[in-house]
Each structure stands twice: as C-alpha cells, then as structure tokens.
N, C-alpha and C positions, 0 to 999 in steps of 0.2 A: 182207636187210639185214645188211649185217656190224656189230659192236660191235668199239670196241679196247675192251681192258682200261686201264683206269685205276688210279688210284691216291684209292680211296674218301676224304671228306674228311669226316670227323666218324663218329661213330655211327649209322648207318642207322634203330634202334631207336629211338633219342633222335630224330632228325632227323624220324621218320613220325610220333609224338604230336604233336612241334612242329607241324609245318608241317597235321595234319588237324584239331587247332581251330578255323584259320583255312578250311579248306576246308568244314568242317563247316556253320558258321554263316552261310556265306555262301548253300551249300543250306536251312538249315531258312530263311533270312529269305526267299530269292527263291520258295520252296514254299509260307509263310503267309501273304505277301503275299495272293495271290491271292482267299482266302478271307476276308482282312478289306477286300474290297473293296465291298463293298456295305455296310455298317456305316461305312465312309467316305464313300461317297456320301452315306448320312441324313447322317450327321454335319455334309458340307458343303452339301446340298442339292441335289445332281445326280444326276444318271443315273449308274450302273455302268456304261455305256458313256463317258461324259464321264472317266473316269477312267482310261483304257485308256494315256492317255502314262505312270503309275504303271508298267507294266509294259513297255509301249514302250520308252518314254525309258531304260529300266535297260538294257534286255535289247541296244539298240543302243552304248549308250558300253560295256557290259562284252565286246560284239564287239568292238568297236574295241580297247580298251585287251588285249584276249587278243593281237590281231593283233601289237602293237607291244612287248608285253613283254618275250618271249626277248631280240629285237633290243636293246631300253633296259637289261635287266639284263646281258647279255652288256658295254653301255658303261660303264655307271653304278656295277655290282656286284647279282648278284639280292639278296640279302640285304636289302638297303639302300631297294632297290625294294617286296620282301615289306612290311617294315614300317613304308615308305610304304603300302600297299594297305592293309594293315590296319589302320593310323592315320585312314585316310582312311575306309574301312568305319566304325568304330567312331565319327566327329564325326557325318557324315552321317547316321548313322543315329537316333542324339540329335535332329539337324535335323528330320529327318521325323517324328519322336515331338514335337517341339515345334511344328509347323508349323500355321499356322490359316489356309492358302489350297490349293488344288490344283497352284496354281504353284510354292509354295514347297516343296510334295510333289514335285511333278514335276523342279525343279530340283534338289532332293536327293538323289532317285533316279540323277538324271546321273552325279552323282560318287559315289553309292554304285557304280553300274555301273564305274565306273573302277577306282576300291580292287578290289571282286570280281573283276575281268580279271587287272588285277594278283595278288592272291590266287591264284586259280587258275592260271596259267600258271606264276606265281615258283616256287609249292610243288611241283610237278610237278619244276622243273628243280634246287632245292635239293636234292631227296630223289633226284633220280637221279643228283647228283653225290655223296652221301653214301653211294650204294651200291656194292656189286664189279656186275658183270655180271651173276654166278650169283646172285647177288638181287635184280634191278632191278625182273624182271616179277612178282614176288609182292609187294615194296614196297609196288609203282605200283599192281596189283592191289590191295591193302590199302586205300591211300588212296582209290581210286577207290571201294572199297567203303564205307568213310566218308563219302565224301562222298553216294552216294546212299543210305546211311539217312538223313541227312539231309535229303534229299529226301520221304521217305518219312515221317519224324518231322513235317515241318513243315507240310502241309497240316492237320493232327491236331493238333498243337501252337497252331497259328495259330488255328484253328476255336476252341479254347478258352480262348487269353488273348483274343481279341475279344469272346467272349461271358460272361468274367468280369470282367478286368480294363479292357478296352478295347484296340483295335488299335495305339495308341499305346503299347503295353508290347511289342509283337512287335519293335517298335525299339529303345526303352529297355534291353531285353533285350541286345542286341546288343554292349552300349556294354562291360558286364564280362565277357562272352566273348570281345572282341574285346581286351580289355586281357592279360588273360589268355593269347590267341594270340599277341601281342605280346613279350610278356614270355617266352613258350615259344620263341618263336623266336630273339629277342635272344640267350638262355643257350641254349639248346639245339642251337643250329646254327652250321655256318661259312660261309664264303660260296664 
C-alpha cells in the first residue's frame, strides 16, 4: 500500500482524546448490553431468547451505516456526520433507558446502531486525517486500543449497573459521555 504524505489537519493528540470518547462508549454499551439481558427479559416478561432483536437489530443498521459512512462524510463533511452519530448515540440511548416495550428497545437500538457506524468509521477517518504518515499506525493503533478496553470494561461494567442500579442506567449512562464526546469533538477537531 503506498500512503501520500499529506498535510496533517489539526492536533493528532487533541484529535485521538476527541474522537476515542465517542469510540469508547459505544464499546462499553454494545459489551454491557449483552449482560443485562436477561434482567430485561424478567423485566418485560419474556425469554432471553425473545430479546435477541436488542442485539440484532443494533449489530445490523451499525453494519450498514459503517458501510455508507466514509462515502456520506467524504459528501456531507466527516465532522458534521461524527456529531451526528454521536448525537444520535446519545438521544437513543435515553430512549432505551425510557422504554417500557421490547419494540420500543428494539427500535431504538436501530438507530443507536446508526450513531455507533457512524461513530466508528467518522472517528477513524477524522484522526487519520489529523495525523503525518509517520504517525498514523500508532494513532489508529491507540484508538483501536480504546476502544477495545472498552469492550473489555463493559461486560464488567454492565454486570454491575444491572445488578445495582438497574439495566436502564447502562443507557442513561450513555447520554453524558456522549455529551461529552460531543463537545470533544466540536472543540477539538477539524474536519
């Protein structure tokens, strides 16, 4: 693969905080989900199986919206798209923390899945435009390593706000880290 050299657009340092809030949380939520699944099912009175579009339905529109991202932020501006994703992360996820149907979980999760594609693909291409070359793969290496402690945090994390606070805080959660990511991004990056 060749790389041209470019003309790095912002702080690469500043740019990787920014943009792995948003990557962070998007691993601890789709990691603790899983775990407060059956505590949702009592909750709504069905089977842990009957619940499986929770994690479906996400895991398919944030496929989707991965595929279409580069392409829409390349038209749109990635930036602009970023925090769309994370705007959209952070209402949806309130949604689901408010939700008193399995439908209304499962249709939230859709566009949680959206925001996360978003998320993940924007933040990828903001921070490797904010790098030289000679720092792209330790970056990206970086972020990628955020994002799966994340991963790593969150089935752990999840297990414990379910069984303290309830599974409707693993989203709640969500809403000022995502504000947060938000605001990291707005000030801390270019597009």
């Amino acid at each position: 693969m060749i790389y041209i050299e470019h003309e790095p657009q912002g702080n690469s340092w500043k740019t990787l905080i920014a943009v792995s809030i948003g990557v962070f949380v998007v691993n601890v939520d789709y990691w603790s989900v899983s775990v407060a699944l059956p505590e949702m099912a009592k909750e709504f009175d069905v089977t842990t199986i009957a619940l499986d579009w929770v994690l479906s339905a996400y895991i398919i529109s944030f496929c989707a919206s991965v595929a279409v991202a580069g392409r829409l932020g390349g038209l749109f501006g990635s930036k602009k798209l970023l925090l769309l994703g994370i705007a959209l992360f952070g209402a949806f996820s309130l949604w689901v923390g408010l939700s008193d149907s399995v439908g209304m979980i499962v249709a939230a999760r859709i566009a949680l899945g959206l925001g996360g594609g978003l998320i993940f693909d924007l933040a990828t291409a903001i921070l490797s435009n904010a790098c030289s070359v000679s720092e792209l793969t330790k970056m990206l290496g970086l972020l990628t390593g955020i994002g799966a402690l994340g991963g790593a945090i969150g089935p752990v994390l999840g297990g414990l706000i379910t069984e303290t606070i309830g599974w409707q805080w693993i989203f709640y959660l969500n809403v000022p880290v995502t504000v947060l990511a938000f605001l990291a991004v707005k000030w801390g990056t270019v597009e």
